[in-house]
C-alpha positions as CSV (number, residue, x, y, z in Angstrom):
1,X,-18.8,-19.5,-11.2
2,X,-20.7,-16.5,-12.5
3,X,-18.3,-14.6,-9.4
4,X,-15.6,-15.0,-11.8
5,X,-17.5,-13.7,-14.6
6,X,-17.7,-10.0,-16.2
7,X,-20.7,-8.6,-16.4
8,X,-20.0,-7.0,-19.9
9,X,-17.2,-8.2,-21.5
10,X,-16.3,-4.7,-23.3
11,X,-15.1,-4.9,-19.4
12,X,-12.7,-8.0,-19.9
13,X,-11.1,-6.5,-23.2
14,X,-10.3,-3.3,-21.5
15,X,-9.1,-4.9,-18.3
16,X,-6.9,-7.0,-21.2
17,X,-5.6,-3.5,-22.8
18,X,-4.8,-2.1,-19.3
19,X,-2.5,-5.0,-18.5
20,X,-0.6,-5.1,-21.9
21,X,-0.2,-1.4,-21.3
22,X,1.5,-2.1,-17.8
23,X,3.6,-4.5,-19.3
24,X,5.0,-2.1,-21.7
25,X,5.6,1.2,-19.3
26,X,7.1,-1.6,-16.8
27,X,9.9,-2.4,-19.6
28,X,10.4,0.8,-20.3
29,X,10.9,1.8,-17.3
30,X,12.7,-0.8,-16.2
31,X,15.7,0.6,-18.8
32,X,15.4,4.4,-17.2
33,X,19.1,5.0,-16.5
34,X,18.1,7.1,-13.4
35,X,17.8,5.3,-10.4
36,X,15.6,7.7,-8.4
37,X,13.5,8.6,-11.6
38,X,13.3,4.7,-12.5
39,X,12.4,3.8,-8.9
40,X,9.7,7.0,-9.0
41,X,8.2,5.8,-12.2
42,X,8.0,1.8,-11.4
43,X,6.1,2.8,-7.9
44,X,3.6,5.3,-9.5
45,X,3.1,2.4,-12.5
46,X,1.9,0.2,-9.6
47,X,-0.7,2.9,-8.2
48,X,-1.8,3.9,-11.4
49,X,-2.6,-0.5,-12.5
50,X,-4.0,-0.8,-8.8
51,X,-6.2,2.5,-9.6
52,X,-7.1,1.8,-12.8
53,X,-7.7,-2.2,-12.1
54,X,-9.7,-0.9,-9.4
55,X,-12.0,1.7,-11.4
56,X,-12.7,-0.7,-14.0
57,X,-13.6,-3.4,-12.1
58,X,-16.0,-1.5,-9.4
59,X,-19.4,-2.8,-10.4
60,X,-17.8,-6.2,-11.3
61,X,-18.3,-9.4,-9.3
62,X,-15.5,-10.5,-6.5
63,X,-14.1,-13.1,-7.9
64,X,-13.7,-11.1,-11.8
65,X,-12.5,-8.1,-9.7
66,X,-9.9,-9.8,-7.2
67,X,-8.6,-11.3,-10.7
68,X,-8.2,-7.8,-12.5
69,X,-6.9,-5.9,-9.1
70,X,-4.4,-8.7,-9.0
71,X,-3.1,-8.9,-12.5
72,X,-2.4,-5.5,-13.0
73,X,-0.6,-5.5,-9.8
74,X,1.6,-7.7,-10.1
75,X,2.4,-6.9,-13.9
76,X,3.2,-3.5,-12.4
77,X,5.2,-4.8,-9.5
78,X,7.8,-6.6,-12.3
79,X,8.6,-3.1,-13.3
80,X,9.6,-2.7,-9.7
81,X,11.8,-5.3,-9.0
82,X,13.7,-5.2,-12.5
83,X,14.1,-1.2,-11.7
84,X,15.6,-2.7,-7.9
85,X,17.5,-5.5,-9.5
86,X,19.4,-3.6,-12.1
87,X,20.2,-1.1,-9.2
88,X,21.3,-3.1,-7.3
89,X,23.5,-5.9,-9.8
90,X,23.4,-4.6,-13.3
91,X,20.9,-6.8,-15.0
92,X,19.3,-5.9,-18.1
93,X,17.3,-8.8,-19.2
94,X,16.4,-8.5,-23.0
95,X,13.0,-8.1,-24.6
96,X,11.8,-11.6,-25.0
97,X,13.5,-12.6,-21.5
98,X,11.6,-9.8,-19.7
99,X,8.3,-10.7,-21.2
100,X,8.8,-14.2,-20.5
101,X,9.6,-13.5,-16.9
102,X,6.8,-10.7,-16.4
103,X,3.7,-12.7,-18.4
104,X,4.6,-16.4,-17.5
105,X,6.5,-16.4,-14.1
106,X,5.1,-15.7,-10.4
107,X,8.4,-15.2,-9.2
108,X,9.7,-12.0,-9.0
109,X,13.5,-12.4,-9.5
110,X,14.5,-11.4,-12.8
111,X,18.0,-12.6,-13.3
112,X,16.8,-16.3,-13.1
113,X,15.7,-15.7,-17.0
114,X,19.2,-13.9,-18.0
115,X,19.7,-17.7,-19.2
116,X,16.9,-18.7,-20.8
117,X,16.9,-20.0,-24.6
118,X,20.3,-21.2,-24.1
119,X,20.7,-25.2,-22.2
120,X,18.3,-26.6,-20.7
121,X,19.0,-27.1,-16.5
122,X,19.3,-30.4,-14.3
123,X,16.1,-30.8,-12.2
124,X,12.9,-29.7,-14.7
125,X,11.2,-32.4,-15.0
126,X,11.3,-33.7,-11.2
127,X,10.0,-30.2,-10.9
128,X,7.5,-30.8,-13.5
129,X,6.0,-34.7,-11.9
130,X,6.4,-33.4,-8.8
131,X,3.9,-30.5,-9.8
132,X,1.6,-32.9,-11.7
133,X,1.2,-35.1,-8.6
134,X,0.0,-32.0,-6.5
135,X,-2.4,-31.0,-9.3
136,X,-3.9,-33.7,-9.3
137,X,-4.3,-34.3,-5.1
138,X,-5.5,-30.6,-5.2
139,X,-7.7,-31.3,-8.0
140,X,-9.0,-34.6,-5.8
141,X,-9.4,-33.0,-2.4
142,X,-11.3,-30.0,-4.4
143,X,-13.6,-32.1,-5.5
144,X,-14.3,-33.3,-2.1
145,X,-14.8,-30.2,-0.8
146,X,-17.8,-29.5,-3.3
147,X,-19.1,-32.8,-2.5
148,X,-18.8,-31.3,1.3
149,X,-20.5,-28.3,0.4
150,X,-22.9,-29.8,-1.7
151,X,-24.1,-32.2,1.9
152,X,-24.6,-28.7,3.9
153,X,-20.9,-29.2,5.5
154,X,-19.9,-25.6,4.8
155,X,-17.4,-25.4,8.0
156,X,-15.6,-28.8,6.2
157,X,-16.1,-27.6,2.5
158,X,-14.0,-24.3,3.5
159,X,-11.2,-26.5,4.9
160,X,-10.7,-28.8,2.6
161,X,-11.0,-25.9,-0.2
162,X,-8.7,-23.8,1.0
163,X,-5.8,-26.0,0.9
164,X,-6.7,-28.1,-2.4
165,X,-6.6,-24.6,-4.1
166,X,-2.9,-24.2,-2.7
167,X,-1.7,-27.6,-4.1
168,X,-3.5,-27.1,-7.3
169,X,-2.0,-23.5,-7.9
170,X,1.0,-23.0,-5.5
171,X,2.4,-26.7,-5.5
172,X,1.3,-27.8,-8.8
173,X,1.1,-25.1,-11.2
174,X,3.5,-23.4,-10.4
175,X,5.8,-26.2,-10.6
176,X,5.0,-27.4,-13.6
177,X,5.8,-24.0,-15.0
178,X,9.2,-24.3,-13.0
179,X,10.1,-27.1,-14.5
180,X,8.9,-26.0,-18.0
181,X,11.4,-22.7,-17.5
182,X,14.1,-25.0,-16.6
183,X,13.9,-26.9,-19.6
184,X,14.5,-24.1,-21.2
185,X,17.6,-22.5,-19.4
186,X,15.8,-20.5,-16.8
187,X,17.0,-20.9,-13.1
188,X,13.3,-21.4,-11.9
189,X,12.8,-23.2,-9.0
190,X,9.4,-23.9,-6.4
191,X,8.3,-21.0,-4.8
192,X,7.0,-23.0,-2.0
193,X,9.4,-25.2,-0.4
194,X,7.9,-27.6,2.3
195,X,6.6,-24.9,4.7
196,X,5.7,-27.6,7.2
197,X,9.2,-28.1,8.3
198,X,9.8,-24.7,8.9
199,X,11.2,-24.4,12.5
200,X,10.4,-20.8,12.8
201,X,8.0,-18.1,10.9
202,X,11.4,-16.1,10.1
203,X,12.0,-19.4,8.1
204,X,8.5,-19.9,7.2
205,X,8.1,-16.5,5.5
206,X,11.8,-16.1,4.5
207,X,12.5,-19.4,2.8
208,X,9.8,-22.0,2.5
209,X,6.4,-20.0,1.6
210,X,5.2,-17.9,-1.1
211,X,9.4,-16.9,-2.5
212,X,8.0,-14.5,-5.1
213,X,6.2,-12.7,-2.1
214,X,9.3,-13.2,-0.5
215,X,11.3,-11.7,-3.1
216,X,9.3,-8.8,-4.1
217,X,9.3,-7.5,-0.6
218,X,12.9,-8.1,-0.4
219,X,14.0,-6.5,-3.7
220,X,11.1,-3.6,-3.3
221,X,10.9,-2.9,-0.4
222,X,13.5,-4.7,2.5
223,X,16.7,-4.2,0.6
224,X,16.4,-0.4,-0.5
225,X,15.0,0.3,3.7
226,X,17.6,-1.4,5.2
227,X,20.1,0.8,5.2
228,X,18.5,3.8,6.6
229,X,15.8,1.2,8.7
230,X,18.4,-1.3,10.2
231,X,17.2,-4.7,10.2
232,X,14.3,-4.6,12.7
233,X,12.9,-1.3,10.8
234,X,13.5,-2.7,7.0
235,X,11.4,-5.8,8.9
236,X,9.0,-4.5,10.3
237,X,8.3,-2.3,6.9
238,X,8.2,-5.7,5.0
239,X,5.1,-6.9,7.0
240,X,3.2,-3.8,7.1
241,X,3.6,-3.6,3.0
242,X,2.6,-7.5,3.4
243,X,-0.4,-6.6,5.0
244,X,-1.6,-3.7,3.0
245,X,-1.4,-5.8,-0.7
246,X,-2.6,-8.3,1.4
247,X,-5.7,-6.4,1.6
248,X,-5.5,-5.1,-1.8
249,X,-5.7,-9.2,-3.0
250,X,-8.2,-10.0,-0.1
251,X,-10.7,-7.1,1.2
252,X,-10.2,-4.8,-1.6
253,X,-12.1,-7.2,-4.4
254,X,-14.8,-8.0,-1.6
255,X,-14.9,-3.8,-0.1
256,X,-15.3,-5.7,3.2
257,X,-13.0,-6.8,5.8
258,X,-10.7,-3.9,6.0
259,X,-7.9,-4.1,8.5
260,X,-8.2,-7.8,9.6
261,X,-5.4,-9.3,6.6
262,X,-3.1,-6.0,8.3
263,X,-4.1,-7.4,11.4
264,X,-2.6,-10.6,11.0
265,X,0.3,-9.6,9.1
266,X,1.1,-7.1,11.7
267,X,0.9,-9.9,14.0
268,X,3.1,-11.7,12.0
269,X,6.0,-9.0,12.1
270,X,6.0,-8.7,15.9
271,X,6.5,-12.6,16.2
272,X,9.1,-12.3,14.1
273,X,10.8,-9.5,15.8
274,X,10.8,-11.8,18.8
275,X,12.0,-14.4,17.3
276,X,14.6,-12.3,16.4
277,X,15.2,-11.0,19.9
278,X,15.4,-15.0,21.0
279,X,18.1,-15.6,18.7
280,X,19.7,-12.8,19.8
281,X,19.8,-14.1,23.3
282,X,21.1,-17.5,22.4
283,X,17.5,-18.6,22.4
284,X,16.4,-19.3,18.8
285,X,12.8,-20.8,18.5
286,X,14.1,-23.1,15.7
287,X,16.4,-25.0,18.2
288,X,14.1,-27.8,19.1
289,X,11.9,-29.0,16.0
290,X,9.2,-29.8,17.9
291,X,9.0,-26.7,19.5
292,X,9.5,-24.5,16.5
293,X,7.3,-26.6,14.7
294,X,4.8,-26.4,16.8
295,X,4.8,-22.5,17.5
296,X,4.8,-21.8,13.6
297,X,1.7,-23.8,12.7
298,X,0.1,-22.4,15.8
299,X,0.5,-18.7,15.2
300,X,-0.4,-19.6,11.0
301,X,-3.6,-21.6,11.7
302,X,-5.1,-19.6,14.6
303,X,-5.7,-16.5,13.7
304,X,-6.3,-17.6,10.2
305,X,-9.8,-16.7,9.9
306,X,-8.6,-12.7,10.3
307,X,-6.9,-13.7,6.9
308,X,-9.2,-15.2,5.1
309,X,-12.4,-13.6,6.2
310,X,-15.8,-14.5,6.1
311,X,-16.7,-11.7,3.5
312,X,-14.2,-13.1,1.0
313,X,-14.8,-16.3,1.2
314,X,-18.5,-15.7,0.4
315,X,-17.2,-13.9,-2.5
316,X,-14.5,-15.2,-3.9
317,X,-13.9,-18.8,-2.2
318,X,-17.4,-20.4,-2.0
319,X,-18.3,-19.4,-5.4
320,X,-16.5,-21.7,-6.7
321,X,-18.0,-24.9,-4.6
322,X,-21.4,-24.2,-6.1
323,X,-23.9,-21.7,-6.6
């Protein structure tokens, strides 16, 4: 665990102060009555944090680093989509709501907290059960994989790893904290949504995996494009910026690996584009489930290990198996 560790923790405290910093420029900003000057002053917030995060962190181990790069990133990519929101509907969330949604929600949709503090919403605590049973199979299939690693089984440790993690953070806590933000009158909901029936990776990456992803792409980067892009263009741009925070989360904390998480992100965009161009045709992939099932997990799990590459998970993934 010492990857996850700071080597001074004068280090930690000032990572702390540069993330309560982004969180303030990001709500002022987000209340710039300019469009252009807002959206000008949200995007150079995010390369400033990213910068800054990056500096700070340079000398630090992987797993401490990918955390800092990370946090300030996405801190700084609220301001973003609350500049894009209001743009683009009008909504001004108020202090309390904003911090809630920029310090305890992934998701990157800000109007779902224009409610909160007011009734509490139908569904919270299935959200919440249903996020304490995932926990807990992550948590169980985690430990599994260090007994794996442990025996020598690297190979096995790595797979089983890999998706315990996902249960523990992507189907449990962040369901629980769903739920929770229901309870309390915001319009949460899961972020990932059975991505093993998707049909297609248009539905894959559009409506079943990673939303908040999904929605800050959308609101930062497909929506304003799309207009001057077209579709296929505004697409196309969504991927590539995929790729490259992509490798901001996954080389960049590691400085190894460069290009292969753009690689397969790329790779991602021109499958989509063709499935795109079969549905045009009257041939959509998601026709047959079998068949769309069968081409989405193919194209997610085999090139995979361009994703997650070996230098990262030596410095950031099997760290946390055992020293």
């Amino acid at each position: 665990m010492t990857a996850y560790l700071p080597s001074d923790p004068g280090v930690a405290w000032a990572g702390a102060a540069l993330l309560v910093l982004t969180l303030a420029l990001g709500f002022v900003i987000g209340r710039i009555v300019s469009p252009k000057l807002a959206r000008m002053a949200a995007w150079g917030l995010a390369a400033l944090a990213l910068v800054g995060a990056e500096r700070l962190t340079a000398g630090e181990p992987a797993g401490f680093r990918m955390l800092g790069i990370l946090g300030a990133l996405l801190y700084a990519m609220k301001a973003v989509v609350s500049v894009e929101e209001r743009i683009a509907s009008g909504v001004l969330l108020s202090p309390l709501r904003w911090l809630a949604f920029a310090i305890g929600w992934p998701g990157m949709r800000p109007s779902l907290f224009a409610g909160l503090g007011t009734r509490s919403l139908p569904g919270g605590l299935r959200l919440a059960a249903n996020g304490a049973v995932r926990l807990a199979a992550g948590a169980l299939l985690f430990l599994a994989a260090r007994r794996a690693w442990a025996g020598g089984f690297a190979l096995l440790a790595t797979a089983l790893a890999l998706p315990a993690l996902s249960l523990m953070l992507h189907f449990g806590i962040f369901n629980l904290l769903a739920g929770g933000w229901r309870q309390l009158g915001a319009r949460c909901d899961a972020l990932f949504r059975a991505p093993l029936r998707s049909r297609s990776l248009t539905e894959f990456w559009g409506r079943r995996w990673n939303l908040a992803f999904s929605e800050m792409t959308a609101l930062g980067i497909y929506r304003p494009l799309k207009p001057r892009m077209g579709r296929s263009g505004a697409t196309a741009a969504a991927f590539l910026a995929s790729g490259l925070l992509h490798e901001i989360a996954i080389s960049l904390p590691v400085n190894r690996g460069f290009g292969l998480p753009l690689c397969y992100f790329a790779l991602h965009g021109l499958l989509r584009l063709a499935e795109q161009a079969l549905e045009r045709m009257g041939h959509p992939i998601s026709r047959h489930a079998w068949i769309g099932r069968t081409w989405t997990l193919f194209w997610l799990v085999l090139p995979l290990p361009i994703l997650f590459h070996r230098p990262f998970l030596a410095g950031v993934v099997w760290p946390l198996l055992g020293d």
